[in-house]
C-alpha positions as CSV (number, residue, x, y, z in Angstrom):
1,X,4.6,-8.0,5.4
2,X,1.7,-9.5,4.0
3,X,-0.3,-12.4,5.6
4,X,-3.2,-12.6,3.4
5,X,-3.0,-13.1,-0.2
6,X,-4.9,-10.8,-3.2
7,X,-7.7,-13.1,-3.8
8,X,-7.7,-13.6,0.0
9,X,-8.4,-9.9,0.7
10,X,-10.7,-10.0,-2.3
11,X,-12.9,-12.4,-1.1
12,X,-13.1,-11.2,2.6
13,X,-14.4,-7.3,1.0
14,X,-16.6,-9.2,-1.2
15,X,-18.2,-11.7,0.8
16,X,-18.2,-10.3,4.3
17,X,-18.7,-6.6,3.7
18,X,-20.3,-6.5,0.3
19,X,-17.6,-4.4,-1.1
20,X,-15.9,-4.7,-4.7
21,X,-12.3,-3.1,-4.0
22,X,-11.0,-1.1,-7.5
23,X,-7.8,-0.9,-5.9
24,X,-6.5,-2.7,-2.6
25,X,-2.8,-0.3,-1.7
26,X,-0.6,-2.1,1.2
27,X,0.0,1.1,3.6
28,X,3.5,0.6,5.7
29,X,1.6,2.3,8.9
30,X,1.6,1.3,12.3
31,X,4.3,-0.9,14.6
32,X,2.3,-4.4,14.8
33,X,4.3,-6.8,13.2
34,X,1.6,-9.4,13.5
35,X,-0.4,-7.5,10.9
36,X,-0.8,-6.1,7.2
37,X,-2.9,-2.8,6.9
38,X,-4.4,-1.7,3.7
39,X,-6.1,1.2,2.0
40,X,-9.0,0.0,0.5
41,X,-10.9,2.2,-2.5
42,X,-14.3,1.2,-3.7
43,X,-16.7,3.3,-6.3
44,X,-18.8,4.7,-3.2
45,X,-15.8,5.0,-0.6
46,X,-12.5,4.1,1.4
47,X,-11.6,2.1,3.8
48,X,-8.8,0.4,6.0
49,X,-8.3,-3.2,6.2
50,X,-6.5,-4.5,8.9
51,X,-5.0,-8.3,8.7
52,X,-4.0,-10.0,12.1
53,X,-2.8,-13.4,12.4
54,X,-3.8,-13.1,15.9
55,X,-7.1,-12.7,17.7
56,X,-8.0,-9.7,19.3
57,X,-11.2,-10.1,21.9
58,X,-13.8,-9.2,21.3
59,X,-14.8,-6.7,24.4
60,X,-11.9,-4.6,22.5
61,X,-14.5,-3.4,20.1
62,X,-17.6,-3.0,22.0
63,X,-14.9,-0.6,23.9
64,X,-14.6,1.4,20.9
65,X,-18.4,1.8,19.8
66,X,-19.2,2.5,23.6
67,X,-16.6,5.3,23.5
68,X,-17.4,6.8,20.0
69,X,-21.3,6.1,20.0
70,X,-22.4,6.1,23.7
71,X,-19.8,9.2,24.5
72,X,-19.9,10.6,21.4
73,X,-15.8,10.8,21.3
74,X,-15.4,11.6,17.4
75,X,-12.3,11.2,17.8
76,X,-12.4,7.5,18.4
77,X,-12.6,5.0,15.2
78,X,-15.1,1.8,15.6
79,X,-14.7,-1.0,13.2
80,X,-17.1,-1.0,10.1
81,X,-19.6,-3.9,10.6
82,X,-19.5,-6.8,8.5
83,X,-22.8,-8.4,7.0
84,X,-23.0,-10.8,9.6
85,X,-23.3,-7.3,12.1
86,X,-19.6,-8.6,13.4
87,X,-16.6,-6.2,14.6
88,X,-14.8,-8.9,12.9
89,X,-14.4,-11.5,10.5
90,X,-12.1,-14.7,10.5
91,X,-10.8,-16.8,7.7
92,X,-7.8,-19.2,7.0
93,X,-6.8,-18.3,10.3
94,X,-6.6,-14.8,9.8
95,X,-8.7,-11.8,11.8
96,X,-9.8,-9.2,9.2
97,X,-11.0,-5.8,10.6
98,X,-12.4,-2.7,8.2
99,X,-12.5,0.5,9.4
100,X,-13.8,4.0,7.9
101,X,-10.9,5.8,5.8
102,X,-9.4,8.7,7.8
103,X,-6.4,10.4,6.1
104,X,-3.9,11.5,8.9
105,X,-0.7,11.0,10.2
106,X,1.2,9.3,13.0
107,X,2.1,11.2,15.9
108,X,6.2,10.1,14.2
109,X,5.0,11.1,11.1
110,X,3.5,14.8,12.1
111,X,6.9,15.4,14.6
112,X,9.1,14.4,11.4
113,X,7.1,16.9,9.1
114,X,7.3,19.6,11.7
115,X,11.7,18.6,11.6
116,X,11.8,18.7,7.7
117,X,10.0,21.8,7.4
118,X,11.7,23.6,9.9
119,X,15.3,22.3,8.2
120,X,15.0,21.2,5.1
121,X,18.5,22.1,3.7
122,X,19.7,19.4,6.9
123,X,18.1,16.7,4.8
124,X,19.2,17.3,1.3
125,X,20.2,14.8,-0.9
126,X,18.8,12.0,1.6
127,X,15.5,10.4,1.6
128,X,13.8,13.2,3.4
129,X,14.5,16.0,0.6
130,X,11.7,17.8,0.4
131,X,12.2,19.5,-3.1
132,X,13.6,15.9,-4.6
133,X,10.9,14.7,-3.2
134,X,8.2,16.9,-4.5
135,X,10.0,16.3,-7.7
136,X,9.4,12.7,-7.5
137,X,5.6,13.1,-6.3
138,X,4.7,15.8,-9.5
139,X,6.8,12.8,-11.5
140,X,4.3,10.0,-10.6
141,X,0.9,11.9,-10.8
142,X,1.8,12.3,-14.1
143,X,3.0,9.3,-14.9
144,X,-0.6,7.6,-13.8
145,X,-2.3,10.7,-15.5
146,X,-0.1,10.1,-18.6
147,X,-2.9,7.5,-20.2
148,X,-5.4,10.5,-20.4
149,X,-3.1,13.3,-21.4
150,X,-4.1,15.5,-23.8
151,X,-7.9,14.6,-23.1
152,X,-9.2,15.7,-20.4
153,X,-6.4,18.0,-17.7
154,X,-6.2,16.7,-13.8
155,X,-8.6,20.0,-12.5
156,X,-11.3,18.3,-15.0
157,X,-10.7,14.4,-14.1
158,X,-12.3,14.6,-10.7
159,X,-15.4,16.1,-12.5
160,X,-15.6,14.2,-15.2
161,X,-18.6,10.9,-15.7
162,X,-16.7,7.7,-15.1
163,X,-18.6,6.7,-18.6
164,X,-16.9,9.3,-20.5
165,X,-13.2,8.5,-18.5
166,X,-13.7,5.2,-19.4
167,X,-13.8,6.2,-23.4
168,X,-10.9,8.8,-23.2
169,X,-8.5,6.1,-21.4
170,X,-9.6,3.5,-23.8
171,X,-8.7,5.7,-26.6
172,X,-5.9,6.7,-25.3
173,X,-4.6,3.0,-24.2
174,X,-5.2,2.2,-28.1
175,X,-3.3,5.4,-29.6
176,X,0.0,4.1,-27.2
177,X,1.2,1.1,-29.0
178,X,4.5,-0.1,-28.3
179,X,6.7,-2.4,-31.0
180,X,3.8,-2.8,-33.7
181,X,-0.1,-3.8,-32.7
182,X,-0.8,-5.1,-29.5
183,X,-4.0,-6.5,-28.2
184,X,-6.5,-4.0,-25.5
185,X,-6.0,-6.7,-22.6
186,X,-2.6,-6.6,-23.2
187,X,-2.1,-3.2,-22.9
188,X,-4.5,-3.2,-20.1
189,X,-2.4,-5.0,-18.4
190,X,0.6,-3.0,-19.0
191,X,-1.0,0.0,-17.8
192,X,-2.5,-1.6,-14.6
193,X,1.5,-3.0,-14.1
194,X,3.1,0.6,-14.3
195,X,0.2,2.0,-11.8
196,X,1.0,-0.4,-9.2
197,X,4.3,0.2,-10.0
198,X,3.8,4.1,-9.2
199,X,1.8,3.1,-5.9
200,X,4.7,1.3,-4.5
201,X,7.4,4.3,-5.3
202,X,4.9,6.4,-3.7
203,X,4.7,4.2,-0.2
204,X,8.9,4.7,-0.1
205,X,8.9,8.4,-0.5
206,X,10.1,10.9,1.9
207,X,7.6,13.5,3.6
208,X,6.7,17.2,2.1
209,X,5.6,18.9,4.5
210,X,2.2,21.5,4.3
211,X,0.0,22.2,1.3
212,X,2.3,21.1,-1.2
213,X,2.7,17.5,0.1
214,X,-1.2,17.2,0.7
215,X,-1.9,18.2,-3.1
216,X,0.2,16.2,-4.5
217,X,-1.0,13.0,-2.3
218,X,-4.4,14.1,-3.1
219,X,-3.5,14.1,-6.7
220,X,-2.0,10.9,-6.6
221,X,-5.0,9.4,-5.2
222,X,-7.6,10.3,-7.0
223,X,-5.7,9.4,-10.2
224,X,-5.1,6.1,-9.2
225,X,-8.6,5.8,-7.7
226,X,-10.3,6.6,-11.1
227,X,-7.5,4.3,-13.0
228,X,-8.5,1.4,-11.0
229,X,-12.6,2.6,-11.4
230,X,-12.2,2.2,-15.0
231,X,-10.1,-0.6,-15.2
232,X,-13.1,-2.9,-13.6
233,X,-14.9,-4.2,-16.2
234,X,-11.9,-5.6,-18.3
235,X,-11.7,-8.2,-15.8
236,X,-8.3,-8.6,-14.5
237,X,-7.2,-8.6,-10.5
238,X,-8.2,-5.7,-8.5
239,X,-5.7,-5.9,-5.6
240,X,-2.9,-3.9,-5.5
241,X,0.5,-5.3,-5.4
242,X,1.7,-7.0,-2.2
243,X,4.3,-6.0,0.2
C-alpha cells in the first residue's frame, strides 16, 4: 500500500534531500502495515525511502547513529540526513525516512531460499519454480534491454557513457514504430509504460536461489537504472508505478 503519492515522493527527494530520483520502485518488504518502502535510484546512488503515516520518536534514531557511529556496529543502518540535518522529515502528515541502499534479504526470505534450493522439484509448477522463474527473470531483462538490442550487448551497457546510451536508445526508440509514424514523446512514453510494467512483474516473482538469481536481479537493475538515467531529460514523471 501506498500513502504518499508520485509527486509527493518526488518532492520530499527533491526538496528535503536534494536528490532527483530516475526511478522511484515500491519494494513489498517488511511487515509494517502503516508504511510504503521504496527503492530509490539517483545518477550518483541508491537509496530506501520509508513512508509512515505515523510518528516514530525521535530518540529512535539518535539510537541508531550512537550504535553504528559511537560503537562502530556496521551492521546497524542510521537514516540518511536530510538538508535540514534531520533523521526525519514530515509532510501532509506523513514521516519520510531515507536510508543508504543495502541489497539483502529478510531473515523469511534467506530460510525460503535455503527450502527452494534444497527442493526445488517440491515447488514446480507453483510460484516458487525456480527454473520457471529464472525463465521469467532472463524474459524481463530482455525485455527492458530490448530498446538497445543490436547496439550495444548487456556486458557493454554498464560501461558505456550515459551520452552515448542516450543516442543508441534514441535511435533505437525511432527505428521501433508501431502502426505508421509516431511522435518521440509518444514512444517515450510507451517505452517508460512497458518498463514499469517489467518492474512490477519483477516485485511478484518467486525466489532463485544462489548466483543465478543474484545475476539476473543485478541485470534487471542496472537496466532499468540506466533506462530511467536516460529517460530524464524528456521530461515526463520519474516515479515508478504505485502499489
Amino acid at each position: 500500500m501506498s500513502f504518499a503519492s508520485a509527486q509527493h515522493l518526488g518532492e520530499v527527494l527533491q526538496q528535503s534531500y536534494g536528490i532527483t530520483a530516475t526511478a522511484v520502485v515500491p519494494r513489498p518488504v517488511g511487515a509494517d502495515a502503516n508504511a510504503s518502502v521504496y527503492r530509490i535510484d539517483a545518477r550518483h546512488g541508491q537509496w530506501w525511502l520509508k513512508c509512515r503515516n505515523y510518528q516514530v520518536d525521535p530518540s529512535v534514531w539518535d539510537s541508531l547513529h550512537w550504535l553504528r557511529g559511537t560503537l562502530g556496529i556496521d551492521e546497524i543502518v542510521a537514516p540518511w540526513p536530510a538538508l535540514t540535518g534531520g533523521a526525519s522529515v514530515q509532510r501532509w502528515g506523513l514521516q519520510f525516512t531515507l536510508f543508504p541502499y543495502i541489497e539483502g534479504q529478510s531473515g523469511f526470505e534467506a530460510a525460503l531460499m535455503q527450502v527452494v534450493a534444497q527442493s526445488p522439484e517440491a515447488f514446480r509448477g507453483s510460484r516458487l519454480d525456480v527454473e520457471a522463474n529464472r525463465r521469467r527473470m532472463e524474459q524481463l531483462c530482455v525485455q527492458v534491454e530490448s530498446f538497445l538490442q543490436g547496439r550495444v550487448t548487456t556486458s557493454e551497457l554498464a560501461a558505456t557513457p550515459a551520452a552515448t546510451l542516450a543516442t543508441m536508445l534514441k535511435d533505437a526508440l525511432a527505428a521501433n514504430t508501431i502502426g505508421g509514424r509516431v511522435d518521440e514523446e509518444a514512444k517515450w512514453r510507451a517505452a517508460t509504460a512497458a518498463v514499469r510494467e517489467a518492474q512490477q512483474a519483477w516485485l511478484r516473482l518467486g525466489p532463485v536461489p544462489g548466483d543465478d538469481g543474484r545475476q539476473l536481479a543485478a541485470r534487471f537493475q542496472r537496466a532499468s537504472r540506466r533506462f530511467f538515467e536516460l529517460r530524464v531529460p524528456a521530461g515526463t514523471s520519474l516515479a515508478g508505478p504505485r502499489s
